[in-house]
VEXBA-372257 format. One record per residue (C-alpha): residue in three letters; residue number from 1; x, y, z. Coordinates in steps of 0.1 Angstrom, whole numbers, m for minus. Example, Ala and Ser with C-alpha at 12.3 -4.5 7.8 and 13.67 -1.06 7.14 Angstrom:
<rs>
<r><resn>ALA</resn><resi>1</resi><xx>123</xx><yy>m45</yy><zz>78</zz></r>
<r><resn>SER</resn><resi>2</resi><xx>137</xx><yy>m11</yy><zz>71</zz></r>
</rs>
This chain:
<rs>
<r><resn>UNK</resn><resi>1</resi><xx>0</xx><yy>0</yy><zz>0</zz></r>
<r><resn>UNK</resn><resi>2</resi><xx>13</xx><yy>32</yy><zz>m12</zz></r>
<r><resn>UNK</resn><resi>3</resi><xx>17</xx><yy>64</yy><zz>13</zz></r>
<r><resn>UNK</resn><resi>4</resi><xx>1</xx><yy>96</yy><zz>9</zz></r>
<r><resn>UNK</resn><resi>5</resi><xx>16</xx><yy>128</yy><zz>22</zz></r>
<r><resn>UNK</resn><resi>6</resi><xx>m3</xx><yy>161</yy><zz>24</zz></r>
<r><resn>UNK</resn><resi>7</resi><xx>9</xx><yy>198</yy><zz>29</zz></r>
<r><resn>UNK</resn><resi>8</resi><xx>m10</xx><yy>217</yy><zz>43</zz></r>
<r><resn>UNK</resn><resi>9</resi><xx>m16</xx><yy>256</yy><zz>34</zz></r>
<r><resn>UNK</resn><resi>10</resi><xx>m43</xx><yy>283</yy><zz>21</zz></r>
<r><resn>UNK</resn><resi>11</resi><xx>m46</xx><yy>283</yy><zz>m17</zz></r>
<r><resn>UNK</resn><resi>12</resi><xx>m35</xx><yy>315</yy><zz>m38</zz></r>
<r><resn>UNK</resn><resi>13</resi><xx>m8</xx><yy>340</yy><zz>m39</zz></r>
<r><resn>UNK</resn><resi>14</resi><xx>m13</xx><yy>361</yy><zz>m12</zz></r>
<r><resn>UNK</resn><resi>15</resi><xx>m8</xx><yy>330</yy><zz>9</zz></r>
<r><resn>UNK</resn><resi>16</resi><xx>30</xx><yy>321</yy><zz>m1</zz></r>
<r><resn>UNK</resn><resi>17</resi><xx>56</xx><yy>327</yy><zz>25</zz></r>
<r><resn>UNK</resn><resi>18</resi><xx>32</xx><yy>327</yy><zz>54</zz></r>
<r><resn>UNK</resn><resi>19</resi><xx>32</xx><yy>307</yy><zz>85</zz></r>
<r><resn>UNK</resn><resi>20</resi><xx>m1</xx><yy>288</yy><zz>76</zz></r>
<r><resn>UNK</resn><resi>21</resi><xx>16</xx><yy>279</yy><zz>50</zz></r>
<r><resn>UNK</resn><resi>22</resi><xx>48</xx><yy>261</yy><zz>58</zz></r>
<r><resn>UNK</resn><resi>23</resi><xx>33</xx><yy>221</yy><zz>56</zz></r>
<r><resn>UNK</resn><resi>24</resi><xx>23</xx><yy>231</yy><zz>21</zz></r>
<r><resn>UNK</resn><resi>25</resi><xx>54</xx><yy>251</yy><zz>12</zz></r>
<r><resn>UNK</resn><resi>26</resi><xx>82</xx><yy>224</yy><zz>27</zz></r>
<r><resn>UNK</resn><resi>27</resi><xx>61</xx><yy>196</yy><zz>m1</zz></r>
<r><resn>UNK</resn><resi>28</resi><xx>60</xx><yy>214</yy><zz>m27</zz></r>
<r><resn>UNK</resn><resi>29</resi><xx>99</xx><yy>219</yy><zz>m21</zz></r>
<r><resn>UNK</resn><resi>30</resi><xx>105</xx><yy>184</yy><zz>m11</zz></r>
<r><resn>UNK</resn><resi>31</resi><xx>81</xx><yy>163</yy><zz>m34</zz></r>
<r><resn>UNK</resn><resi>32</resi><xx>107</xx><yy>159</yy><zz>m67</zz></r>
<r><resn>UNK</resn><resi>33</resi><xx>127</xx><yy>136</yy><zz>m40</zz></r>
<r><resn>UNK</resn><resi>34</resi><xx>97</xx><yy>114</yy><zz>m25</zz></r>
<r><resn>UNK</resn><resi>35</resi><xx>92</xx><yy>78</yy><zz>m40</zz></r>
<r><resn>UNK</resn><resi>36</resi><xx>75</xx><yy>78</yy><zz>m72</zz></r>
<r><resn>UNK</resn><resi>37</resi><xx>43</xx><yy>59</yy><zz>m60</zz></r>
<r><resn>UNK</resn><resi>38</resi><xx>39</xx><yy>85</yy><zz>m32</zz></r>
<r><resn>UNK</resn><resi>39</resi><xx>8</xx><yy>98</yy><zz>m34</zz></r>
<r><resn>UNK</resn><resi>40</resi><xx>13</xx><yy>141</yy><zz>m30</zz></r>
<r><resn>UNK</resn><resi>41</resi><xx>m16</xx><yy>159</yy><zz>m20</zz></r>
<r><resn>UNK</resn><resi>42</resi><xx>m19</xx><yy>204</yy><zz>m17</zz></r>
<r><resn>UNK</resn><resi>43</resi><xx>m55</xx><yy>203</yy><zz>m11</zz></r>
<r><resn>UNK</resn><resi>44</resi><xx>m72</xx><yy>235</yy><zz>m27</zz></r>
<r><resn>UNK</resn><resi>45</resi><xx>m96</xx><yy>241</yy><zz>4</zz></r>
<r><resn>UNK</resn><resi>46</resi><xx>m85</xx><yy>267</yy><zz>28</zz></r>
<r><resn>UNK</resn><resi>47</resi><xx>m69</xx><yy>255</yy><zz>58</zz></r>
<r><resn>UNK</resn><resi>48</resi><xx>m98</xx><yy>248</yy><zz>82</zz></r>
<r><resn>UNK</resn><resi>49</resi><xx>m119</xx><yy>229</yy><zz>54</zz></r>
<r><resn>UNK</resn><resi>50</resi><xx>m84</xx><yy>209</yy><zz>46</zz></r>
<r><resn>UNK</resn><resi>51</resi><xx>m105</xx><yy>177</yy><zz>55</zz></r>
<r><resn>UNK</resn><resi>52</resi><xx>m125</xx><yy>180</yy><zz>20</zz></r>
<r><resn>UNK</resn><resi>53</resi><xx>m90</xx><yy>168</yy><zz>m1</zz></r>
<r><resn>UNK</resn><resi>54</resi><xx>m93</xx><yy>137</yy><zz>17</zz></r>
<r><resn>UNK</resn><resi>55</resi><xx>m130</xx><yy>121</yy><zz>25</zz></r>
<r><resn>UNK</resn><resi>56</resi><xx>m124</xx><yy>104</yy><zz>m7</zz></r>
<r><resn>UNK</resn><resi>57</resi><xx>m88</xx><yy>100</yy><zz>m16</zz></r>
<r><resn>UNK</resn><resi>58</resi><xx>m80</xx><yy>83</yy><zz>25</zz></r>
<r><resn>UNK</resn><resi>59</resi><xx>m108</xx><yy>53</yy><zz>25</zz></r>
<r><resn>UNK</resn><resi>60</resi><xx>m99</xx><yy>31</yy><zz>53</zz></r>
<r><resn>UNK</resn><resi>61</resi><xx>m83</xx><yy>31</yy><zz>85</zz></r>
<r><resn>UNK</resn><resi>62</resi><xx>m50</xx><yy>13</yy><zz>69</zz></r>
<r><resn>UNK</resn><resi>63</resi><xx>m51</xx><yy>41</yy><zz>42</zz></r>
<r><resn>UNK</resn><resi>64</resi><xx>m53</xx><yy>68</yy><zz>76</zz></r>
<r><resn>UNK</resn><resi>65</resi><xx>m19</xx><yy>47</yy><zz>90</zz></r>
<r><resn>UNK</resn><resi>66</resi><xx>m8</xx><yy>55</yy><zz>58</zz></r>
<r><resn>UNK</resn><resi>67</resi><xx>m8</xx><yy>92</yy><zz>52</zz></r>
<r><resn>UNK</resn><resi>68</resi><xx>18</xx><yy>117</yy><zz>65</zz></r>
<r><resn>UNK</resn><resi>69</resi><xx>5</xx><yy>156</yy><zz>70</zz></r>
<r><resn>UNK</resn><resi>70</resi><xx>27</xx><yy>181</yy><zz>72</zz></r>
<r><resn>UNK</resn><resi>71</resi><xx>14</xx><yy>216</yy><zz>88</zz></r>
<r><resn>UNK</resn><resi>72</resi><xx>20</xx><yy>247</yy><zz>114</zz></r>
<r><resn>UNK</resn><resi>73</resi><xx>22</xx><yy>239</yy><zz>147</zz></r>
<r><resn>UNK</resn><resi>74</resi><xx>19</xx><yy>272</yy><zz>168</zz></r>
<r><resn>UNK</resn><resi>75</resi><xx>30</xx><yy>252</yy><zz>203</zz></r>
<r><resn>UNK</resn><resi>76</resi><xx>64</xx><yy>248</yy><zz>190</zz></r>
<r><resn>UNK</resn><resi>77</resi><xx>91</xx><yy>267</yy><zz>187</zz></r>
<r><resn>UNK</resn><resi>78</resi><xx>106</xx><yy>283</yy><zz>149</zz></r>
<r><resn>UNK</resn><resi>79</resi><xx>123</xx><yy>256</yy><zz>130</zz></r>
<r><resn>UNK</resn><resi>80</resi><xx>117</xx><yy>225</yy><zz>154</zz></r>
<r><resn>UNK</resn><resi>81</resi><xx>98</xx><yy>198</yy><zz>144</zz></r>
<r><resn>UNK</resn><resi>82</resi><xx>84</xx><yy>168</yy><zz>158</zz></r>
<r><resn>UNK</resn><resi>83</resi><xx>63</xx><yy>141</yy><zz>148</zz></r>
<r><resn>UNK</resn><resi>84</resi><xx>31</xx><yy>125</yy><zz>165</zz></r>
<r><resn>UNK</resn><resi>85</resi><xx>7</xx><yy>95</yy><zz>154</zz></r>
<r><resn>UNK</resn><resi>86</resi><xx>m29</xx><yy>96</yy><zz>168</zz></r>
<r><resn>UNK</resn><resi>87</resi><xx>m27</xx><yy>123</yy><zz>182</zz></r>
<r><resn>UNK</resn><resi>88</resi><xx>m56</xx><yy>153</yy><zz>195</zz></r>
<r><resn>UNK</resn><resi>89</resi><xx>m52</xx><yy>184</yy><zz>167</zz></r>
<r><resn>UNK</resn><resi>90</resi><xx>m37</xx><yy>203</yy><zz>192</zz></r>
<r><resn>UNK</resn><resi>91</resi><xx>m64</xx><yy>232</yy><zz>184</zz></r>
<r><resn>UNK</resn><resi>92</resi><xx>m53</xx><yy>233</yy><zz>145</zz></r>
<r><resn>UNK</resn><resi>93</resi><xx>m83</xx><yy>233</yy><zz>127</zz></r>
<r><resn>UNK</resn><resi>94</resi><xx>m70</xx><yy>220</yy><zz>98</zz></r>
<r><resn>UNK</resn><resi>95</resi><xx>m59</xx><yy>183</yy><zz>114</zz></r>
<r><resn>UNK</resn><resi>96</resi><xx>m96</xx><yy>183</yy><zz>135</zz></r>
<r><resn>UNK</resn><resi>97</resi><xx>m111</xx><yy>190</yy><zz>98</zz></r>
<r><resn>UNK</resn><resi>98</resi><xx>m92</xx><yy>167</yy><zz>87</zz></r>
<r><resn>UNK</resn><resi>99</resi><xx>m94</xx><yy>140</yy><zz>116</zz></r>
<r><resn>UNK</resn><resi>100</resi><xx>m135</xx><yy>146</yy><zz>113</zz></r>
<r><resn>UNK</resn><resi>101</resi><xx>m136</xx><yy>136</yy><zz>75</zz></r>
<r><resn>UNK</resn><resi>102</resi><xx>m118</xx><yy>106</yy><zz>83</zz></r>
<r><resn>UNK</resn><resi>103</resi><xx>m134</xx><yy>97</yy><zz>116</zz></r>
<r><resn>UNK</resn><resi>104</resi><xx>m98</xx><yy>90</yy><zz>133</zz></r>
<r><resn>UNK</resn><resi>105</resi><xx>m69</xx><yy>99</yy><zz>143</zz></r>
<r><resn>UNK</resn><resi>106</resi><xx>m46</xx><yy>75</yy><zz>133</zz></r>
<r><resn>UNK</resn><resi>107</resi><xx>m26</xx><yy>92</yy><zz>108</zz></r>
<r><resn>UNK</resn><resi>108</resi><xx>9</xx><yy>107</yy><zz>109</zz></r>
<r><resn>UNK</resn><resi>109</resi><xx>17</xx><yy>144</yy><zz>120</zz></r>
<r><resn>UNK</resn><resi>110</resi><xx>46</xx><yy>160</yy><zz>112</zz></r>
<r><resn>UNK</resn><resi>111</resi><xx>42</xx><yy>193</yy><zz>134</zz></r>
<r><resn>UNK</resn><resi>112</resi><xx>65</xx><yy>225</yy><zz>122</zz></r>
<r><resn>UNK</resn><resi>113</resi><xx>74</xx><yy>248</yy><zz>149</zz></r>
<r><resn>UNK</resn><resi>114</resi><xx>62</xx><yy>285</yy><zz>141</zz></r>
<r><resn>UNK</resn><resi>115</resi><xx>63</xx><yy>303</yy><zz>173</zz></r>
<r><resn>UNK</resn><resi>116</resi><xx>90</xx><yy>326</yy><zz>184</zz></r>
<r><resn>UNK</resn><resi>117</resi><xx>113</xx><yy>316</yy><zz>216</zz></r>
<r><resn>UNK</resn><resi>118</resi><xx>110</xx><yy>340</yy><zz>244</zz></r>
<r><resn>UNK</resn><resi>119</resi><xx>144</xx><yy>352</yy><zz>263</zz></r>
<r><resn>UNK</resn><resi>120</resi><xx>140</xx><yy>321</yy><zz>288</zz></r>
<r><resn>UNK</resn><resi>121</resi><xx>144</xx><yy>295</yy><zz>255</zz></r>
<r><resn>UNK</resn><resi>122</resi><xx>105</xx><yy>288</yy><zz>259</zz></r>
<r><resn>UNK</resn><resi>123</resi><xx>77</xx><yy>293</yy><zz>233</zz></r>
<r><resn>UNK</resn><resi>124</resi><xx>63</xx><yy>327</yy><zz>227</zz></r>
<r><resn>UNK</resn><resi>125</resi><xx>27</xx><yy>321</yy><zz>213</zz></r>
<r><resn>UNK</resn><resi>126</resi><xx>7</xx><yy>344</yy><zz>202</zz></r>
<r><resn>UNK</resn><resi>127</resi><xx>m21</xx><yy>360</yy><zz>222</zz></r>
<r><resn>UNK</resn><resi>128</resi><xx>m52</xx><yy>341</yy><zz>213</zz></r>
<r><resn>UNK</resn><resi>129</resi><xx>m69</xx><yy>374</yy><zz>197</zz></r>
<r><resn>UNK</resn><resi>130</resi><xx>m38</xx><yy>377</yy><zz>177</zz></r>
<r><resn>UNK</resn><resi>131</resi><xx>m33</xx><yy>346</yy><zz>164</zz></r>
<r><resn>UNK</resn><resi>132</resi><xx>m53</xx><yy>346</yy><zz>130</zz></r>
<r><resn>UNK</resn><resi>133</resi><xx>m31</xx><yy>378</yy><zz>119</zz></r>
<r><resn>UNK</resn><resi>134</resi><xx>2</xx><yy>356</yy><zz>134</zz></r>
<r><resn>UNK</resn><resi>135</resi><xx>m3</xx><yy>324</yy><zz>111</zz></r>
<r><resn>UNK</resn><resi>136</resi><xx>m11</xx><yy>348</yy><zz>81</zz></r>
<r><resn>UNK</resn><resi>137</resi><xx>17</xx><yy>370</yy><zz>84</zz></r>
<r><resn>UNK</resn><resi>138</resi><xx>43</xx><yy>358</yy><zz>61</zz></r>
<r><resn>UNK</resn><resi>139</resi><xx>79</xx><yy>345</yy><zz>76</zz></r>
<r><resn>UNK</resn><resi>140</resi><xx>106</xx><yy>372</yy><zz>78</zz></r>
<r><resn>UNK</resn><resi>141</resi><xx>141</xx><yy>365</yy><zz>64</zz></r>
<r><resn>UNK</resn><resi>142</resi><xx>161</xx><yy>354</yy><zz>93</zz></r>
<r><resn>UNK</resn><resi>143</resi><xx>129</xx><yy>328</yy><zz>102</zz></r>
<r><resn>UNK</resn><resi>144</resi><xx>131</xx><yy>318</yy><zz>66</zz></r>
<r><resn>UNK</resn><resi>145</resi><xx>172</xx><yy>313</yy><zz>74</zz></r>
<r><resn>UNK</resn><resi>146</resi><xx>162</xx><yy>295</yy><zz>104</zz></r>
<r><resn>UNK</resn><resi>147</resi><xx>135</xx><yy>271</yy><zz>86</zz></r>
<r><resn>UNK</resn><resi>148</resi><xx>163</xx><yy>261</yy><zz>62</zz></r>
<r><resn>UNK</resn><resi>149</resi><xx>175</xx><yy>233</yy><zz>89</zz></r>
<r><resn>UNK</resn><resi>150</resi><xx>140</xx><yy>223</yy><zz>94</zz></r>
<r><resn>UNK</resn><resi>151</resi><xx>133</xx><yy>217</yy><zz>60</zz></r>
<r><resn>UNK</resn><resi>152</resi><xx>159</xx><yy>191</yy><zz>60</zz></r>
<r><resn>UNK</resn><resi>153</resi><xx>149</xx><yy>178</yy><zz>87</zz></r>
<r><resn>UNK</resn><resi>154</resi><xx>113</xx><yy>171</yy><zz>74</zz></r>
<r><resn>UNK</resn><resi>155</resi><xx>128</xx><yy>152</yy><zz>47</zz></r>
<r><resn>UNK</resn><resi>156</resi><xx>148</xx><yy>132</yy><zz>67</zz></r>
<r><resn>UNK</resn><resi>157</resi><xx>116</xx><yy>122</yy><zz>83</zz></r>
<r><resn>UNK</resn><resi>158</resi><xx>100</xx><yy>115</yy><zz>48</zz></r>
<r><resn>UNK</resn><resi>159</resi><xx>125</xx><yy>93</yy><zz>39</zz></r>
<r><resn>UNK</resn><resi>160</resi><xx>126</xx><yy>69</yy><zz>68</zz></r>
<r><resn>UNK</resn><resi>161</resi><xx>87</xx><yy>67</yy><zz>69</zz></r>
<r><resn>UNK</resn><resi>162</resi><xx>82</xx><yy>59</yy><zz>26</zz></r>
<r><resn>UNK</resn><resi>163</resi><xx>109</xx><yy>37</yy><zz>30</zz></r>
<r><resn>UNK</resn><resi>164</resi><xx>86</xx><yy>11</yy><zz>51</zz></r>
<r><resn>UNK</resn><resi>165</resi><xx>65</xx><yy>m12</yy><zz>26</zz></r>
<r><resn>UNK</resn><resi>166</resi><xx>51</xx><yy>m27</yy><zz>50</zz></r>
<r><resn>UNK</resn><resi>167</resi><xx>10</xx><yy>m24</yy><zz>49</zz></r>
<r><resn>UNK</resn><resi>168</resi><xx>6</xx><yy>m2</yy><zz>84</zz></r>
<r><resn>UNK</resn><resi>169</resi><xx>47</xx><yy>13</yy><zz>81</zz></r>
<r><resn>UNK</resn><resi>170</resi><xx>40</xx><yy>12</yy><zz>122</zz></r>
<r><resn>UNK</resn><resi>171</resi><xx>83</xx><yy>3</yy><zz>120</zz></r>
<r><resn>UNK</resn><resi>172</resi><xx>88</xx><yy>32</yy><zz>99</zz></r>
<r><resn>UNK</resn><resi>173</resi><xx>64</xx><yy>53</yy><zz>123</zz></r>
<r><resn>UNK</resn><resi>174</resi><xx>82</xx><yy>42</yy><zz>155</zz></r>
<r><resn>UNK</resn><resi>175</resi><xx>121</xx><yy>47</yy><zz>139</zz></r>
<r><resn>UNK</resn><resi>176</resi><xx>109</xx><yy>84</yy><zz>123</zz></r>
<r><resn>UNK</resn><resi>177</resi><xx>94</xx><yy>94</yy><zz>160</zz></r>
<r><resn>UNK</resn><resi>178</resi><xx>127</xx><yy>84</yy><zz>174</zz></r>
<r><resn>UNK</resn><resi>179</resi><xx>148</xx><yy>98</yy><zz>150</zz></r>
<r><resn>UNK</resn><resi>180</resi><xx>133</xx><yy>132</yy><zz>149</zz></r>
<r><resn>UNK</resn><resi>181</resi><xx>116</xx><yy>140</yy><zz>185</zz></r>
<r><resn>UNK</resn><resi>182</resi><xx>146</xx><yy>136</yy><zz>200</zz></r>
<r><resn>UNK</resn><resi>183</resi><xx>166</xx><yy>161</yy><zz>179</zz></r>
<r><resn>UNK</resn><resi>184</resi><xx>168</xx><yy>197</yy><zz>191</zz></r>
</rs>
């Protein structure tokens, strides 16, 4: 059974280079080096409908173990990234829209830190009023420097989890998780 990995990210222009948008943005760059039976997916639905790209391209619940989404994550810090596997949305409205169309949440995460880090080293989120305006504003350059290393880091992840053809890839899930939650 093939894998499917999704990036999400708002459709259009005016969208490009913002925070929202990094899942989408990191596929995009990485998707010439995935497998060629990976199934890519930039849904065209804005990012709290994202679950409409995949009520009938994800099926069953082996197909769910089998897709990879890449998004924002606003709870952790710029450039980190970590990956999680039936896991609550975490507030993103895009995974619960997503998790609702498939009626689980056994599906692979790969969270991308957007937030700033506060002098102590922890994350700075957003107020809550402020948030919509924080995940549409588009990345300045030293966060774009700084997303560099987590780009590669992404695709590191990629390529241990397509390289599983095994029918769940639950090896593949447990070695990437490893692998990448424990960097820093």
């Amino acid at each position: 059974m093939q894998w499917t990995v999704a990036g999400l990210g708002n459709p259009g222009k005016e969208y490009i280079g913002t925070r929202h948008n990094v899942g989408r943005e990191f596929l995009e760059a990485l998707a010439r080096k995935l497998p060629p039976k990976t199934k890519i997916v930039l849904p065209d639905t804005y990012m709290n409908n994202s679950g409409r790209a995949f009520d009938k391209l994800v099926t069953s619940k082996k197909a769910a173990e089998r897709l990879v989404v890449l998004h924002d994550d606003l709870d952790l810090p710029l450039g980190s990234v970590k990956i999680s596997f039936g896991s609550g949305s975490g507030g993103h409205k895009g995974v619960e829209s997503i998790q609702q169309a498939l009626k689980t949440k056994d599906f692979v995460r790969i969270r991308i830190g957007i937030s700033p880090r506060a002098p102590s080293g922890r994350t700075k989120k957003p107020d809550s009023t402020k948030v919509n305006d924080f995940v549409l504003g588009k990345f300045s350059t030293p966060e774009v420097e700084k997303l560099k290393k987590a780009r590669k880091t992404v695709a590191e992840a990629l390529e241990i989890l397509l390289a599983d053809p095994s029918s769940a890839g639950q090896a593949a899930r447990a070695h990437a998780m490893t692998a990448i939650n424990s960097k820093r």
